[in-house]
N, C-alpha and C positions, 0 to 999 in steps of 0.2 A: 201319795207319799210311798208308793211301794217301792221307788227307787231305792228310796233311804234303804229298803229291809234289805235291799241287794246289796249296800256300802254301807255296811255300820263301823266302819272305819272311819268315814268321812265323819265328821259332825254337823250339827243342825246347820253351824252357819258355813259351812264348806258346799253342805246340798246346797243351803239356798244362792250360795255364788253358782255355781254351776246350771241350776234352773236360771239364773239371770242372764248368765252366758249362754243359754241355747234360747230362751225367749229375744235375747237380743240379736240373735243370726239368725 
């Protein structure tokens, strides 16, 4: 989750879209 501490803009469920979209490419 260190991503997150990079995009705390983003929200928990914004990370987890985004971790979905690079596990799925």
């Amino acid at each position: 989750m260190e991503v997150a501490n990079l995009l705390p803009n983003l929200e928990k469920e914004d990370f987890r879209v985004l971790m979905a979209i690079e596990i799925g490419m």
